[in-house]
N, C-alpha and C positions, 0 to 999 in steps of 0.2 A: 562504730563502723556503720556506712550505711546501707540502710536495706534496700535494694533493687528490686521493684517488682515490673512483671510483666505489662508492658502498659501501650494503647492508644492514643498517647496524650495530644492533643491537638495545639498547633503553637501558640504560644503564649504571647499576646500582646496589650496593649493598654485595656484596649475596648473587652477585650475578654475578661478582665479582673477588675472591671469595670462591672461589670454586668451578672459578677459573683455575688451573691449575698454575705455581706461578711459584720462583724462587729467593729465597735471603735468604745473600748473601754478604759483607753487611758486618754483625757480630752479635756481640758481644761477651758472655761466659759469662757473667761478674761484672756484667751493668750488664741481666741478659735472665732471671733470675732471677724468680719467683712470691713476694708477698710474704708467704703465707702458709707457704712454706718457709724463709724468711728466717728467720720467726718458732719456726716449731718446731726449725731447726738451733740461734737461740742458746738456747733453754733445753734441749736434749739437750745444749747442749758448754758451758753455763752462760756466756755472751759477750752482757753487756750494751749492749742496742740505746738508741737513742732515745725509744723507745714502743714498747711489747708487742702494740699492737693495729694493724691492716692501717691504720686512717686515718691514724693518729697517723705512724707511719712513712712512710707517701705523703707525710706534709706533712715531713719533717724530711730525705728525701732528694729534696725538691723535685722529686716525680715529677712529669714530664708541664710545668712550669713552664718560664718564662723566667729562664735566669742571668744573672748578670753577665757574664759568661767562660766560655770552656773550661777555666779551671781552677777556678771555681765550680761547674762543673758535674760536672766529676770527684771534686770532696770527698764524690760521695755511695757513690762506691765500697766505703770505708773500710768501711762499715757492712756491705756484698755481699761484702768479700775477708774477712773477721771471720768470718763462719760458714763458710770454703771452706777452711778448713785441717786438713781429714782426708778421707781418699780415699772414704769410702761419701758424706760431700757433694756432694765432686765429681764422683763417679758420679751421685747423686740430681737435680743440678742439668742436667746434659747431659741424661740420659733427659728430663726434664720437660722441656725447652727441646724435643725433639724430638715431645712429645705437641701440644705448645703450636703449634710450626711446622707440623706436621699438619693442627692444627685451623682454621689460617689458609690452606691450602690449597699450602704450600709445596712442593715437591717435592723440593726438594734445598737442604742447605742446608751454610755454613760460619762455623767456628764458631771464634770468635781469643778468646784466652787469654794473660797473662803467667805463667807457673810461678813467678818470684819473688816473687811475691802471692801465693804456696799453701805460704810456708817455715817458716809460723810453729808450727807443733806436729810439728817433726821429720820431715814425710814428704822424699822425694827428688823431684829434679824429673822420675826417668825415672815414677816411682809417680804424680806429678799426673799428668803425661799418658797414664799408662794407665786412668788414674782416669775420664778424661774420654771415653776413646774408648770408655774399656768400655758407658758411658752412652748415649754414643751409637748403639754397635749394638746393644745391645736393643731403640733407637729404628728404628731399621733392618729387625731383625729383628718384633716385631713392630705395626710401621703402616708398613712401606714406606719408610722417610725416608730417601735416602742424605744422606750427609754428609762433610766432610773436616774437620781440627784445621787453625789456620793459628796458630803459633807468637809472640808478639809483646815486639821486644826494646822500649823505652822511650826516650823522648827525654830525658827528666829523668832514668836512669842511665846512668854511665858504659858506655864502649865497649867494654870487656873485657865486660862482663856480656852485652851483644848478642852479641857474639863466640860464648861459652858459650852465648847461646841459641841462635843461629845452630848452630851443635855437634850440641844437641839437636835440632833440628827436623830437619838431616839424617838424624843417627840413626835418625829413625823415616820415613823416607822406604818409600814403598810399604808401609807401614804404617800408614796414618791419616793421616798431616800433610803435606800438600797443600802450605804455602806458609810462610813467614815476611811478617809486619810489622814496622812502627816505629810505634808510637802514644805518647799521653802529650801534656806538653803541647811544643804545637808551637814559639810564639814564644819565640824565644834559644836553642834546643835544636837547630841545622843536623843537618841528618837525613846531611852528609858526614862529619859524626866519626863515624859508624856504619858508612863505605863498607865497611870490612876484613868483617865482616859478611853483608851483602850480596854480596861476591866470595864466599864460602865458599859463601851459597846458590845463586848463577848455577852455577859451579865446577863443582857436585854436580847441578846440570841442574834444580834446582828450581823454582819459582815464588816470586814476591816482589809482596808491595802495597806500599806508604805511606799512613800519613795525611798528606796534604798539601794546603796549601790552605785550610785549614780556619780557619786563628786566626794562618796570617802568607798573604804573596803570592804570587804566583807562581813570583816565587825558589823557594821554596820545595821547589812544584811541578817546575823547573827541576830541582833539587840531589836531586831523588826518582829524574826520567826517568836524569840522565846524569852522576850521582855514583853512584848506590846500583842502578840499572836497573831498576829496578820498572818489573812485567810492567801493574800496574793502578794507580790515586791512587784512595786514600779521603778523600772528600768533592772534595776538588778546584772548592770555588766559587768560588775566585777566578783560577781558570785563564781565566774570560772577561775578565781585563784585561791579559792578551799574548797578541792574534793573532796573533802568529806561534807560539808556544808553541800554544795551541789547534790550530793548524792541522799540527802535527807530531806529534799528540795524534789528530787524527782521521786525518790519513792511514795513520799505525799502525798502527789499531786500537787504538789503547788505552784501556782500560776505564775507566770513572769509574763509582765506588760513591757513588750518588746515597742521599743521608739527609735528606729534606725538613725533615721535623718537628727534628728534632736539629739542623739548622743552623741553624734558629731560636733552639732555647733557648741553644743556646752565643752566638750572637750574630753568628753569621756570614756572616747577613744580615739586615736588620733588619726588615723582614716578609718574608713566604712569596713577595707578588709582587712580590719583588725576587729570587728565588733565578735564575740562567742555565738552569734545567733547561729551561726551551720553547726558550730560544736553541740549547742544548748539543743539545736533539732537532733541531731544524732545521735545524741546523746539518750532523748527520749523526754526530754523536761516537756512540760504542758505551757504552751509560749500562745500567746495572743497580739498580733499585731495591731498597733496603735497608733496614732498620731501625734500627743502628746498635745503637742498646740498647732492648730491647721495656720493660723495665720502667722505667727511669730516665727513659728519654724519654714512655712511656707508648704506646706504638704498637703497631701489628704492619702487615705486608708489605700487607696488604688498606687499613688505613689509609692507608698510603701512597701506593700507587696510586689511592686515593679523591681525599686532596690533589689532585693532579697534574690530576685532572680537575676539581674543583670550584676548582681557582687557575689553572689554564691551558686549562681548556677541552679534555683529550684526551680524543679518539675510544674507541671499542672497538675499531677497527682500529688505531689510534696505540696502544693497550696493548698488544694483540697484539706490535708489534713491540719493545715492550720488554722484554714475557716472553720473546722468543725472544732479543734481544740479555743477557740475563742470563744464561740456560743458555749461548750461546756463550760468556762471559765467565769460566763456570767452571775454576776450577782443576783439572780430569779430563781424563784420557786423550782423543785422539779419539777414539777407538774409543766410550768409552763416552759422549763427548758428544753425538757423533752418535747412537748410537741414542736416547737421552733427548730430542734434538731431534725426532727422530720421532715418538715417540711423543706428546711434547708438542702438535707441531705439530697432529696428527691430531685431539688433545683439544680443542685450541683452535678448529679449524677449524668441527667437528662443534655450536660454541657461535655460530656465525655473524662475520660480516663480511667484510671482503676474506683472501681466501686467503693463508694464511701464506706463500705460493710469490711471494707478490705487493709483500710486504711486507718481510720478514723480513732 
């Protein structure tokens, strides 16, 4: 049921959730990409695209479209990992993504990546991911953007290769890389032949997501929480058809990386109002809204919270508590989450409704 509280809310439109500080913790390097970078990486590294020109390309990686699948909808990577196989790319693509996450009002943001997709003209995997962080804190340094790497082994390769990535994302612990994933495609790929994986990153005190949910059940979901221990599930729509799982989920705490737009095109629900996200809120789950992939899906963080309100009807106060449940949901130190919630909280407050102390 949900709860009703007394509120001032001032009306809700673009520019106002625009101008929110919010997170973007489910965001993919290769799928979040500007596609007029696309364009000028493949004729510097001469890497023929589908079209040369920004429309031609939109229609040929099915931006912003409904798929058949998540695995129709991933073929458009091909074209995004193609120009990402030399480190000044990969540095070029992380800074922009963090000009881009800025301009959408994000505050903090992270940012998942497979290095196996970056092996094709010789660099090393320790070199991609310095590739990317280095990218990153220019983003950092100048517009303010923190950020963290979240490492991502694949459901479609084998388990030795997660192993190895798993390897790497320790490696750079308190250096950039916040957490390991499992992403890729989900159905016939059990995210438990990855478990060894995953023990390496608990092991090492780390942070761990899943995509789960997304393109099989809640098995799925299941085999993420208490196979592999994932700290948070990416996408996780179909966790509202076992109550009792949900409800093990929310007693938690544990996170769901909400992708509105992107659940749609994969097909993982088959309109928007069907997606659980009003249930998943009222229910009480700790939900952080995401983007998934800005370019492929065609979104950013403001769009999405637009969604939410124009399919379910949420408040300025009902946003409020979402901005603050995605900063809690970050992959950061207390120390630094906490002070970020402050400060946030304050931003938010000073933009009116119920009091973030009230809510949050």
């Amino acid at each position: 049921m949900r709860t009703i509280l007394p509120t001032n809310d001032p009306d809700v439109t673009r520019e106002l959730i625009q101008a929110m500080p919010k997170t973007d913790l489910h965001c993919h390097l290769d799928g979040s990409m500007r596609l007029s970078t696309i364009i000028d990486l493949a004729k510097e590294q001469k890497v023929e695209l589908p079209s040369m020109t920004e429309e031609g390309l939109a229609k040929a990686i099915h931006m912003g479209e409904i798929c058949e699948d998540l695995v129709d909808y991933l073929v458009a990577f091909k074209y995004t990992c193609a120009v990402l196989q030399v480190d000044w790319a990969l540095e070029r693509a992380a800074y922009e993504l963090t000009v881009d996450a800025h301009a959408d009002g994000v505050r903090y943001i992270e940012v998942r990546f497979c290095p196996e997709l970056h092996l094709g003209k010789g660099l090393d995997r320790n070199a991609i991911v310095e590739s990317v962080l280095s990218g990153l804190r220019r983003g950092r340094r100048e517009l303010g953007v923190s950020s963290g790497v979240i490492i991502c082994g694949l459901r479609n390769i084998d388990a030795p290769t997660s192993l190895r990535l798993a390897r790497l994302a320790v490696s750079f612990k308190d250096r950039g890389v916040v957490g390991f994933d499992l992403a890729g495609a989900e159905l016939h790929h059990p995210a438990k032949d990855h478990r060894e994986a995953f023990y390496l990153i608990r092991n090492n005190n780390m942070n761990c997501t899943l995509h789960a949910g997304e393109a099989d059940g809640p098995d799925s979901i299941h085999e993420a929480l208490h196979y592999c221990g994932s700290h948070r599930i990416g996408h996780g729509v179909r966790l509202v058809e076992d109550g009792s799982l949900l409800n093990y989920v929310n007693d938690r705490r544990i996170p769901i990386e909400i992708c509105l737009k992107s659940n749609l095109q994969t097909r993982a629900v088959a309109r928007l109002e069907d997606h659980p996200l009003r249930h998943y809120y009222d229910t009480g789950l700790r939900l952080a809204i995401s983007t998934d992939n800005r370019l492929i899906t065609d979104t950013t963080v403001t769009d999405e919270y637009l969604l939410a309100v124009d399919t379910f009807d949420f408040t300025f106060t009902e946003l409020k508590r979402l901005v603050i449940q995605g900063f809690k949901s970050a992959f950061l130190p207390y120390r630094h989450r906490k002070d970020l919630l402050v400060e946030v909280a304050a931003k938010l407050d000073a933009m009116g409704g119920v009091p973030v102390s009230q809510v949050g």
